[in-house]
N, C-alpha and C positions, 0 to 999 in steps of 0.2 A: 303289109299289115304292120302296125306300130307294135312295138316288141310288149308295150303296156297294155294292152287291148287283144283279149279274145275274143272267137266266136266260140260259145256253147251252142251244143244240140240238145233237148231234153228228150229223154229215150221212155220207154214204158220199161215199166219191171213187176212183174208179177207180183200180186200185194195180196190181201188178205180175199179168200173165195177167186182167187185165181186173177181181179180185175186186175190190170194196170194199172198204176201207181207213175205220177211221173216224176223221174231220174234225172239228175243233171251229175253225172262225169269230171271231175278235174284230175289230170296224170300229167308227169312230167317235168322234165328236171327245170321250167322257169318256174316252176311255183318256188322250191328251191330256190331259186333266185333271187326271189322276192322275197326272202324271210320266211315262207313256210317251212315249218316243223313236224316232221313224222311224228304223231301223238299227240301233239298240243290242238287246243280245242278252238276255235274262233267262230265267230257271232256273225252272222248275215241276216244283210238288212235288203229286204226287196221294196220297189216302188215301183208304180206302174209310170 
């Protein structure tokens, strides 16, 4: 796998009346890598 490119899984997470909610995950010291900062806020854009 290219060191730039993940694969996410989106997970369910119990959300409001108990339904699933879906989750997406990122841990890891290459976020780090890439300029991620514990605390700092950043903006995601999705597209199908």
């Amino acid at each position: 796998m290219e060191k730039n490119k993940r694969t996410l899984k989106v997970y369910g997470m119990s959300g409001y009346n108990h339904n699933d909610i879906p989750t997406i995950m990122m841990k890891g010291k290459w976020l780090e890598n890439f300029g991620f900062k514990v605390g700092q806020e950043y903006r995601v854009h999705c597209k199908n």
